[in-house]
C-alpha positions as CSV (number, residue, x, y, z in Angstrom):
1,X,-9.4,23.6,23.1
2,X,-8.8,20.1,25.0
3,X,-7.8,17.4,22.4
4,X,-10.9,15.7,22.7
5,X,-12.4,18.5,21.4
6,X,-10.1,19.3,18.5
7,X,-10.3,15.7,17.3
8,X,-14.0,16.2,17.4
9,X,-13.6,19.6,15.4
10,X,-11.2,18.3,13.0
11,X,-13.5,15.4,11.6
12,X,-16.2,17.6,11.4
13,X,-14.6,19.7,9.1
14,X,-13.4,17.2,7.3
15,X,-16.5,15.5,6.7
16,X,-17.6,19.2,5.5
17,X,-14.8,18.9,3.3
18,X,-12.3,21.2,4.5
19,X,-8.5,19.9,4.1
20,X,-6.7,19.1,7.5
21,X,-3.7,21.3,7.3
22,X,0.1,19.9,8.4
23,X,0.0,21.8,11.8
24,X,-3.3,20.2,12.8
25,X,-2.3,16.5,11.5
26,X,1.1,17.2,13.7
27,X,-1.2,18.0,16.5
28,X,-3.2,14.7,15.8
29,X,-0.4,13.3,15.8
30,X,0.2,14.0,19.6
31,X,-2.7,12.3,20.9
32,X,-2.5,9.5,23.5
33,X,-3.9,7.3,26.3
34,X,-7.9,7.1,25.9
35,X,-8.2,10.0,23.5
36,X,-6.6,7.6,20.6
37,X,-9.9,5.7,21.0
38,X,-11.7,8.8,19.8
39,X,-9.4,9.1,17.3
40,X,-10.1,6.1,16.4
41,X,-13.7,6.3,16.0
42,X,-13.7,9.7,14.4
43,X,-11.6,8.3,11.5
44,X,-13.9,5.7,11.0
45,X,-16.8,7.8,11.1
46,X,-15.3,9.3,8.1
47,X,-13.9,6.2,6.3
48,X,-17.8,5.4,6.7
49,X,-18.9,8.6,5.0
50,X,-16.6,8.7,2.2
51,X,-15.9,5.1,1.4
52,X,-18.9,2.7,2.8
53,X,-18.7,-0.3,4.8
54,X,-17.5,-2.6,2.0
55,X,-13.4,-3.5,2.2
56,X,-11.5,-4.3,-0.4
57,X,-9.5,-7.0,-0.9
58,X,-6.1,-7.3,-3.3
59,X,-3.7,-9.9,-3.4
60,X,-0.1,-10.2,-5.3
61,X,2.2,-12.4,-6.8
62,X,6.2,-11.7,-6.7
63,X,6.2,-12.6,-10.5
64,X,10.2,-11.9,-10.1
65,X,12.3,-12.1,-7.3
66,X,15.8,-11.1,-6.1
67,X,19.2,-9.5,-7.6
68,X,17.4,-6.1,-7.2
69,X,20.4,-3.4,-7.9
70,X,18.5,-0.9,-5.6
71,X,19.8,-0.4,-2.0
72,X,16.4,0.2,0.2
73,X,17.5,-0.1,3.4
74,X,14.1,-2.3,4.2
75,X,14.1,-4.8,1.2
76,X,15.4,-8.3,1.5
77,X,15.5,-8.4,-2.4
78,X,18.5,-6.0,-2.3
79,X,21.0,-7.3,-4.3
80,X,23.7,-4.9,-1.2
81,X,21.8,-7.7,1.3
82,X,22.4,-11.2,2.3
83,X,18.5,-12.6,3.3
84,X,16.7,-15.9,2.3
85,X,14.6,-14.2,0.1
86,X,14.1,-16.5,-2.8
87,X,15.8,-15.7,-6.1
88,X,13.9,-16.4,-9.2
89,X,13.5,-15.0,-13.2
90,X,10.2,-14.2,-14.2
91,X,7.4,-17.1,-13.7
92,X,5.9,-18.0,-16.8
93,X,2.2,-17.1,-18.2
94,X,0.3,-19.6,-16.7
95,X,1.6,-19.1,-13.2
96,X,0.8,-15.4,-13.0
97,X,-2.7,-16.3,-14.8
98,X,-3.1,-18.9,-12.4
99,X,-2.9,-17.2,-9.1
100,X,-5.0,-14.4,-11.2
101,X,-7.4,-17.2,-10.5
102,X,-6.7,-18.2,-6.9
103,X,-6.7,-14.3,-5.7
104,X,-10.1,-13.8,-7.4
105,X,-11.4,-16.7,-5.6
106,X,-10.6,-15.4,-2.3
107,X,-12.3,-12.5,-2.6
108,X,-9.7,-10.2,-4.0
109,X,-10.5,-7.7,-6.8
110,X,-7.2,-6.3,-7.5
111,X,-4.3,-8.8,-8.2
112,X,-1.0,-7.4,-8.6
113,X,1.9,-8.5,-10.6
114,X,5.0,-7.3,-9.2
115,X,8.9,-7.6,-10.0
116,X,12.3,-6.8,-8.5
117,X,14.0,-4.5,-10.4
118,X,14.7,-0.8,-10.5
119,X,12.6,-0.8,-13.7
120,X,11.3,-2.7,-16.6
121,X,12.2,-2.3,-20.2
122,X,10.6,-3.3,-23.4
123,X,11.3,-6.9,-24.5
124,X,10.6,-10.3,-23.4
125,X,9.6,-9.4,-19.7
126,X,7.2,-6.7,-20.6
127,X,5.9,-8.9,-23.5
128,X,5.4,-12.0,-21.0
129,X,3.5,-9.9,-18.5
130,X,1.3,-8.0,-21.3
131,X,0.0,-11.6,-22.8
132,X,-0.8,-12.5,-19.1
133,X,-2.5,-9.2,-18.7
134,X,-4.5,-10.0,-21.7
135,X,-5.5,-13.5,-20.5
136,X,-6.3,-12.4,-16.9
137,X,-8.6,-9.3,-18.3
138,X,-10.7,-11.9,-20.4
139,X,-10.5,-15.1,-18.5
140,X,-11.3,-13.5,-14.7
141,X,-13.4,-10.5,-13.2
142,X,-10.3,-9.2,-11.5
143,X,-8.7,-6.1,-12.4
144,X,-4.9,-6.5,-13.1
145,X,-2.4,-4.4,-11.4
146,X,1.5,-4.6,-12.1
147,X,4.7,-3.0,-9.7
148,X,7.2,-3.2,-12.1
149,X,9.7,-0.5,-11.1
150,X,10.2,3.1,-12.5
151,X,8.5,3.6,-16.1
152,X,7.4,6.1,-18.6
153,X,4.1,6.9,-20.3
154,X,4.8,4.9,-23.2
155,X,5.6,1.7,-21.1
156,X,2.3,2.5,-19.3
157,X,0.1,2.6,-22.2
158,X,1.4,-0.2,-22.9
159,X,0.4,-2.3,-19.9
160,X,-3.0,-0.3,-20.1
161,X,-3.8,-1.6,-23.8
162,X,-3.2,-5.1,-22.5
163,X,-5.7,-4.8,-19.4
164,X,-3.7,-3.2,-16.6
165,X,-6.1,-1.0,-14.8
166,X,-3.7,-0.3,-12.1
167,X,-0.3,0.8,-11.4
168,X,2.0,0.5,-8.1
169,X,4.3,2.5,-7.3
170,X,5.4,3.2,-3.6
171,X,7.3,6.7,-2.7
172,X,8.1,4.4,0.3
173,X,8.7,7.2,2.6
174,X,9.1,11.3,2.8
175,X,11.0,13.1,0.1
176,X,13.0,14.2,3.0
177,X,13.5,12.0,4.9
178,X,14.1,9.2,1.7
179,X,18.1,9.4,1.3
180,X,18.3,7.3,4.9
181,X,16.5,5.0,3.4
182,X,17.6,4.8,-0.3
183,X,20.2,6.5,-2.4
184,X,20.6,4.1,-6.0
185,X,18.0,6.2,-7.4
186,X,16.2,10.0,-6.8
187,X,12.8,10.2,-5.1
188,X,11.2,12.7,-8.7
189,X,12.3,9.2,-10.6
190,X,9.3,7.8,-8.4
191,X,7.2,10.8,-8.2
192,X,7.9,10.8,-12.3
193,X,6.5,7.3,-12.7
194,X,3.7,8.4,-10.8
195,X,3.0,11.2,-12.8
196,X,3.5,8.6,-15.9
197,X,0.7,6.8,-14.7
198,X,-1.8,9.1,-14.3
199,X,-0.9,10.6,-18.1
200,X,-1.4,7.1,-19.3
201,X,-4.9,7.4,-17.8
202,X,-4.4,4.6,-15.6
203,X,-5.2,4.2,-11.7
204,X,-2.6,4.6,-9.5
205,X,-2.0,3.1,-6.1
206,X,1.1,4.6,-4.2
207,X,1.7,4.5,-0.5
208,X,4.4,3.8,1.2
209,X,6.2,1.6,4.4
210,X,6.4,2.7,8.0
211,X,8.5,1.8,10.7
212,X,11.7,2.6,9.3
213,X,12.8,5.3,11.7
214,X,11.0,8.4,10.1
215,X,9.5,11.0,12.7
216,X,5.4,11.8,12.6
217,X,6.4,14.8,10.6
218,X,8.2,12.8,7.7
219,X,5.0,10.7,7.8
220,X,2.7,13.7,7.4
221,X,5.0,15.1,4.5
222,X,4.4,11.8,2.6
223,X,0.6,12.3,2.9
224,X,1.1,15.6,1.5
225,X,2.8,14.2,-1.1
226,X,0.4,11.7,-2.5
227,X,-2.5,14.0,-1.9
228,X,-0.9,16.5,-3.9
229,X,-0.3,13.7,-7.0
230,X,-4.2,12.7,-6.0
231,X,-3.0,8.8,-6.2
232,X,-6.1,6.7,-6.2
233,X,-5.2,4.1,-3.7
234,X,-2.9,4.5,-0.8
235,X,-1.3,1.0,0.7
236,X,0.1,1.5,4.2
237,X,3.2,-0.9,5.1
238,X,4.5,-1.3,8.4
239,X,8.0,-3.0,8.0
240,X,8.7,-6.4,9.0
241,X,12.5,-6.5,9.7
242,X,14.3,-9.2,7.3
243,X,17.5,-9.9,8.8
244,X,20.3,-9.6,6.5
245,X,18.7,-5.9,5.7
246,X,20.2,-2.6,7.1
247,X,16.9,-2.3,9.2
248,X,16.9,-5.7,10.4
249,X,17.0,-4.9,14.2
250,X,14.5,-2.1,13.8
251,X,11.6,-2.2,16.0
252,X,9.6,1.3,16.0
253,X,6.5,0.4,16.0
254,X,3.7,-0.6,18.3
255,X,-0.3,-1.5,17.6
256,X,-1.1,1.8,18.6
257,X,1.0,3.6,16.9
258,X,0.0,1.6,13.4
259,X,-3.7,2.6,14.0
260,X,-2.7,5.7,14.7
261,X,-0.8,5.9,11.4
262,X,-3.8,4.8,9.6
263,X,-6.3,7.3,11.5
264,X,-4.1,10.2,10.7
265,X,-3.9,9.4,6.8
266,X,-7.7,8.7,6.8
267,X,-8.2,12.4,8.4
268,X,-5.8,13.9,5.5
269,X,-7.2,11.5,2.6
270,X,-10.5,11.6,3.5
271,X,-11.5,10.2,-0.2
272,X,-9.0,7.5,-0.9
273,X,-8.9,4.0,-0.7
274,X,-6.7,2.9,2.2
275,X,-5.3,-0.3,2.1
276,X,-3.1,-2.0,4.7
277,X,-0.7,-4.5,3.4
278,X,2.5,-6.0,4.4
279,X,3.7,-5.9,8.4
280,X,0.2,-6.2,9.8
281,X,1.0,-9.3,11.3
282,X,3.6,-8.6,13.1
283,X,2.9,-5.2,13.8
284,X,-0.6,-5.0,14.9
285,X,-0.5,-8.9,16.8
286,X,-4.0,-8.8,18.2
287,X,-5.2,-6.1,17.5
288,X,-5.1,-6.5,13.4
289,X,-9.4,-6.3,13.0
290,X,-8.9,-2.9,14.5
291,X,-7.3,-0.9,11.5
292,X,-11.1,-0.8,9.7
293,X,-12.0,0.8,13.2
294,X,-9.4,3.4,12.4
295,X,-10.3,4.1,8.8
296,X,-8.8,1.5,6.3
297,X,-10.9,1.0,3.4
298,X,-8.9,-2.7,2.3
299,X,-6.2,-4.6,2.8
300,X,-4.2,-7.0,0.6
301,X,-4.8,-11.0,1.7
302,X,-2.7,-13.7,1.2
303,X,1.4,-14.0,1.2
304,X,3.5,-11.0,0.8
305,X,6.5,-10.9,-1.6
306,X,9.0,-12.5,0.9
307,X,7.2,-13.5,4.4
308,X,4.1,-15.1,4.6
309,X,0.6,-13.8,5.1
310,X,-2.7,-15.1,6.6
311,X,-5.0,-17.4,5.5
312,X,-7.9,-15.3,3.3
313,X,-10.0,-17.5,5.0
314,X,-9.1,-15.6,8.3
315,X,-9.5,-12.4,6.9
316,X,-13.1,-13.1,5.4
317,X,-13.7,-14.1,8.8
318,X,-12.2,-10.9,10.5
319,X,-14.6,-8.6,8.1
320,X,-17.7,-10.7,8.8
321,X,-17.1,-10.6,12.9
322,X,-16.4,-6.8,12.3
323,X,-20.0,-6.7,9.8
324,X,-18.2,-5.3,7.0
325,X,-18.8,-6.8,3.3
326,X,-16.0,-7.6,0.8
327,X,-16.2,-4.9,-2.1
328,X,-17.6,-7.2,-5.4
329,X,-15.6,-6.5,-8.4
330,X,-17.2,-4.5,-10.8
């Protein structure tokens, strides 16, 4: 069977609901030159069927920054890294209320609140965020979302009695392939919290970061993984090298190869929301409009937790040129 034709067979059986197996997401994972456009158009044939032509839109605040004990190889927070990332405790209430605010004005309907940190603990810090949870549940239509590290079920149902609807929790990369890339802490402490979430009754939104010198197969094992925890939301990062980071003069990736990324994880989770986040910028230059085209369902707007993002105004723009609403929060 040419390639044309497999892609062609492939999202036909997906849209019948069939699973794509790892051997034929490998094989996707092969195609080039002008059969990436059908690739393309096949994944968003699919985003369309499963997910609409509305995109979501969620937004963050870096609540807490810095002195991270963790040693990801990517993270300019790192306490093991010299950057100019910014080093700060946790902002007060009416900080992470009011960008609650801002992010809802611009469109956003998930607004996360996320901390350095291997992982929170009850006290002051947990209490802070739940009284802002509270205030941002009654005071805004937004649903509140926290990344606050590795957690148990208790700690969850904590943040869930106080108006979290969403928890996120990257696996950042491939059980296998995750000791390059981090070794401070074991990959089940992430696929625990995950698991934490979910028994909490909670949404969970857990992706991960490309670009950090895995192989296609590492990135296929990862989708595996989160459809096997059936996460609800799956952000894909592309890394945006910090210097000062072990991965500072990394450069894997090219425009294609992003879109490819997200085509490929829209053929294996046909059903979930995929968001692109961080590195688009950088990563995908001009051609940045294009990952709807290859089956993204959202993408977080706004600045990132150390670099800069665009303007929400450009992305508004970018879904109205491409005729694609912004989801309405519920």
């Amino acid at each position: 069977m040419t390639m044309r034709g497999f892609i062609q067979k492939m999202s036909d059986d997906v849209l019948a609901g069939a699973a794509l197996e790892t051997v034929d997401a490998l094989r996707l994972s092969e195609v080039s030159g002008s059969d990436l456009y059908l690739l393309f158009a096949e994944a968003s044939r699919i985003r369309e069927h499963f997910k609409g032509n509305a995109a979501s839109l969620c937004s963050i605040i870096n609540a807490k920054s810095g002195r991270c004990p963790e040693n990801c190889a990517f993270c300019a927070q790192s306490a093991l890294h010299k950057t100019n990332a910014p080093v700060y405790p946790l902002v007060d209430e009416e900080e992470l209320v009011r960008c609650a605010r801002s992010a809802e004005q611009n469109g956003a309907c998930c607004y996360g609140i996320i901390t350095s940190g291997t992982g929170i603990k009850p006290g002051a810090e947990l209490e802070k965020i739940c009284r802002a949870l509270r205030r941002i549940k009654a005071e805004t239509s937004i649903d509140p979302s926290c990344s606050l590290g590795i957690l148990g079920v208790e700690t969850a149902q904590q943040l869930k009695e106080a108006g979290m609807v969403t928890y996120h929790h990257n696996l950042e990369t491939s059980r296998s392939f995750f000791p390059n890339i981090c070794t401070t802490h074991d990959y089940q402490d992430d696929v625990e919290t995950v698991r934490a979430v979910k028994r909490a009754g909670l949404k969970i939104c857990c992706g991960g970061i490309f670009g950090l010198g895995e192989a296609f197969t590492h990135r296929v094992e990862l989708a595996e993984t989160l459809r096997e925890l059936d996460v609800d939301t799956v952000p894909i990062n592309f890394l945006n090298p910090v210097e000062g980071t072990r991965l500072a003069d990394a450069n894997f990736l090219t425009p294609m190869e992003c879109l490819k990324i997200i085509a490929i994880y829209r053929f294996m989770l046909p059903k979930k929301s995929l968001a692109v986040c961080g590195g688009r910028e950088r990563n995908l230059r001009e051609l940045q409009s294009w990952i709807f085209l290859a089956g993204a369902s959202g993408m977080m707007t706004g600045n990132y937790l150390t670099t800069p993002g665009r303007a929400p105004e450009q992305d508004r723009q970018m879904l109205a040129d491409l005729e694609l609403t912004v989801e309405s929060c519920a």
